[in-house]
N, C-alpha and C positions, 0 to 999 in steps of 0.2 A: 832692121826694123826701127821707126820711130822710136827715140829716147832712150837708144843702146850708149852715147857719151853723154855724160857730164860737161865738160868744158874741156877744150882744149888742152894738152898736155900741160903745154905750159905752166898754163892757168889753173889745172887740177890739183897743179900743187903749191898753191899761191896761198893757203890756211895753213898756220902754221900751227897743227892740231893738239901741239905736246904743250902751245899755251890756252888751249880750251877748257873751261871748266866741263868735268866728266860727273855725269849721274851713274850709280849702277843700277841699275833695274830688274830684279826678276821678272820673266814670264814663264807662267804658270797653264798644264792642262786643265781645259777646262770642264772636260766631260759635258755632258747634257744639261748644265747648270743654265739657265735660258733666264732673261728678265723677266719674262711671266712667272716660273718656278722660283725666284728670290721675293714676291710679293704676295705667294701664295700662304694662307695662314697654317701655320704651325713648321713652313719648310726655312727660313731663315730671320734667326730671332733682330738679325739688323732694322729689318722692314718697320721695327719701332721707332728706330732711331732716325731714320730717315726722313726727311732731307738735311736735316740740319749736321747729323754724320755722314761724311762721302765714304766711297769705299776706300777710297787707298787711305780715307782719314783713322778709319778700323783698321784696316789690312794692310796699307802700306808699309814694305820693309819688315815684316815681321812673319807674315802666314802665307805669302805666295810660295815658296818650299812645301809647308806640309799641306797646303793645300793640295798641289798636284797629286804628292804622296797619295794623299787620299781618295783622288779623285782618278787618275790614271786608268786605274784597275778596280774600280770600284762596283757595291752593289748594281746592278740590272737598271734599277730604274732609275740611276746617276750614266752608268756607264755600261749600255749593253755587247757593247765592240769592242771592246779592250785590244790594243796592239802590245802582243808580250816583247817585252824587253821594251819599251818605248818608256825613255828619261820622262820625269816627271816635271821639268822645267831645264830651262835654261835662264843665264844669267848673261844679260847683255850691257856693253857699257855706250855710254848713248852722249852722243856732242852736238850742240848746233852753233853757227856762227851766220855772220852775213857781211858778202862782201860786193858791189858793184852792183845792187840793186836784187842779188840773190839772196836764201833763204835756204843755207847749207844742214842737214841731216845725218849725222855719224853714228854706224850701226855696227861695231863689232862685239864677234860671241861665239861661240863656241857650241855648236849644238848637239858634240859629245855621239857616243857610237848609237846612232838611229837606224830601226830598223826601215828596212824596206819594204815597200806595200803597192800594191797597181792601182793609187788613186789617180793622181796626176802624172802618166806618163811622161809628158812633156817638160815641165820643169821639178829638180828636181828641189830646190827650196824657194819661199817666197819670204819676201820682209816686206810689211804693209804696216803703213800709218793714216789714224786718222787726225782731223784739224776742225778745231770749233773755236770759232771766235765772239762767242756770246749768242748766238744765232738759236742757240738749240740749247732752250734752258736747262735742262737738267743732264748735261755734260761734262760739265766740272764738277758734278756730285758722281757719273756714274761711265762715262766715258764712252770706251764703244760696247760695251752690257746694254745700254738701251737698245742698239739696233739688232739683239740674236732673241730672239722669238720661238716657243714651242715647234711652229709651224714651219721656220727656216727649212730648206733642205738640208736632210742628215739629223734632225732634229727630232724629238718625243713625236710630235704631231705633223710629222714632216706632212707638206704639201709640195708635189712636184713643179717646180718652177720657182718658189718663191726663195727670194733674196732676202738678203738683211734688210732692213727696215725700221722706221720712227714709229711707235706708237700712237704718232699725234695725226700718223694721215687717215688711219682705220675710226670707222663710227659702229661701235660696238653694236651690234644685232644678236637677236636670238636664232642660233645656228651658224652661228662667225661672223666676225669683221667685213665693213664694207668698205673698201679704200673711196676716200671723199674723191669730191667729182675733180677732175679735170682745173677747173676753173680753180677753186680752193686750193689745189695744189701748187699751179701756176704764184698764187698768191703770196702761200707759205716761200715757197723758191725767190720769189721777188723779193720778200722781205728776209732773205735771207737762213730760214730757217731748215738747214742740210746740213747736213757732214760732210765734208772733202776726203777721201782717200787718195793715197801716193800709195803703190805696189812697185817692187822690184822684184820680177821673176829672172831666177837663176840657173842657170848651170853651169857650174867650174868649168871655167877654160874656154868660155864661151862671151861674149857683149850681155851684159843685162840688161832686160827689154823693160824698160817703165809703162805703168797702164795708171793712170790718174780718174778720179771720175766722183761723184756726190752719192748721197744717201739721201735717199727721203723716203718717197714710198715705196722703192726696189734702190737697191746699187744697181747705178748707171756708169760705166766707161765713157770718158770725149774719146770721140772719135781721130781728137791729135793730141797725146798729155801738153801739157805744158810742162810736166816734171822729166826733169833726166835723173840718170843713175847710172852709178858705175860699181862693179862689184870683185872685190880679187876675195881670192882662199889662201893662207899661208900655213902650213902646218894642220889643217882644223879648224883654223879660225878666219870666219868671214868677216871682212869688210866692205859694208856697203852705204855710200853715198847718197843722199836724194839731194837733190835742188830744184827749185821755182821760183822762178821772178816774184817778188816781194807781192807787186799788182800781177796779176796775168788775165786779168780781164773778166770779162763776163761769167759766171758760177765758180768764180773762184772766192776765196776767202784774200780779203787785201791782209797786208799782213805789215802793221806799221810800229813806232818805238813805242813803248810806255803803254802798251796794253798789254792781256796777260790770254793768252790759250790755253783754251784743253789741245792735248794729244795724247793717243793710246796708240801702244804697238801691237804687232802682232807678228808671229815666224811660223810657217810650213817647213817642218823639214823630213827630210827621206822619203820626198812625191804623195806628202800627204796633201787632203785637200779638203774643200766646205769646215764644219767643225774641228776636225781631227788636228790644231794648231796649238802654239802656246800664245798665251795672251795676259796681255800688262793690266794693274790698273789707271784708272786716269792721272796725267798728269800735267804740269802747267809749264809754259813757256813764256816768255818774253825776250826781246830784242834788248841789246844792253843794259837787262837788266841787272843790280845789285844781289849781292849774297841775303838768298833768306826769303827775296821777292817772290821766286819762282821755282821750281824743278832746275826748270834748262835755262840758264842764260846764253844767250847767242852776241857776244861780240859783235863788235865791229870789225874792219881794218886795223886801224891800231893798234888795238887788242890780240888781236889773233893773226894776223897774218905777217907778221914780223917785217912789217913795211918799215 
């Protein structure tokens, strides 16, 4: 299938990873916690603080543990499906570099004994990121939280069919949202206002198949990624790769030095699917950038690939 390699063997091992600077990242369950229900009055006392607090600026590195804790197996109206035995997070260690006009992503972790469930027969874990390079103002404050909605499927208000989604395409009505026309949509995408996701769908012992594609008023798949992946298991621990050409053209995010992105991850593991994942808060990137600048610095050549 489409975007089962990375780069040629050779070439896959042309990043010399052990000189990349490493993030550690918690991701945490998130239970039925939706961006509606975090703005809702008297359900998260943050909603004061915001925007001028982001979440990972409250939460980062400190409450994505007991968060899960709490939220895993939680009251009814957080959590009415509980999966027993299901880890309350995992901890993943996250690298990027760039080399030859590429935009490398390093994804190892451990997602510990997971039980299994008939959501996703097909694959049995996924690792998904999203990418904002200014486009979607309020994604450095809130990452990919903006796009999960009451109404999401799997969700408090689930409606069937609908996807993750921006707040910004819906015009609030009495009796629900009406997603803005056509035209205004076109608009927003022109001016660049979507989220890019990159997916690695997995199963050990198999090629991992990349699905890349944008958010705005639904998550859309292209119908060719421009992203590849490659993904091994060693003991437990997955390793998984994303790449994308810096430019990849039209609805993609160009991705150039001495700017700064949001990205937020996310992991399906033991054939879970829709909400039932663990999930990061936002975090920021840049291309050679300095200590202190960013989350993820990504290298160059010289840097990292022991050229």
């Amino acid at each position: 299938m489409a975007g089962a390699a990375l780069l040629a063997p050779e070439r896959a091992g042309a990043v010399d990873w052990a000189k990349v600077p490493e993030k550690s990242i918690t991701l945490f369950y998130p239970a039925q916690i939706s961006w509606d229900r975090l703005f809702t009055p008297g359900r998260h006392s943050g909603q004061r603080r915001y925007p001028e607090k982001t979440c990972v600026g409250c939460h980062g590195d400190i409450d994505e543990g007991p968060l899960g804790d709490s939220l895993v197996d939680a009251e009814k109206d957080k959590e009415p499906a509980p999966i027993a035995g299901k880890p309350p997070f995992v901890k993943a260690k996250v690298k990027t570099a760039h080399e030859n006009g590429q935009l490398l992503v390093r994804h190892e972790f451990d997602p510990g004994k997971q039980p299994k469930v008939p959501m996703d027969k097909e694959f049995e874990t996924k690792v998904t990121m999203i990418l904002d390079d200014g486009g979607v103002k309020e994604a450095k404050q809130a990452g990919c939280w903006l796009t999960c909605h009451s109404d999401v499927e799997s969700m408090r208000w689930s409606v069937p069919g609908t996807t993750k989604y921006l707040s910004d395409t819906r015009i609030p009505k009495s009796g629900g949202d009406v997603i803005k026309s056509p035209e205004e949509l076109a608009k927003m995408r022109a001016a660049g206002n979507f989220l890019e996701y990159w997916q690695a769908r997995i199963n050990p012992g198999k090629p991992a198949v990349a699905v890349d594609g944008t958010i705005l008023e639904k998550r859309a798949a292209h119908e060719k990624p421009a992203v590849k992946v490659t993904s091994t298991v060693t003991k437990g621990v997955y390793t998984v790769i994303f790449s994308r050409a810096l430019d990849a053209g039209p609805d993609y995010k160009k991705i150039v030095p001495d700017k700064k992105y949001t990205v937020g991850f996310a992991i399906h593991a033991g054939n879970t699917s829709q909400r039932f994942h663990y999930v990061s808060f936002e975090r920021s990137l840049m291309l050679d950038g300095i200590e202190g600048v960013a989350d993820l610095l990504a290298p160059g050549s010289s840097a990292g690939t022991g050229r």
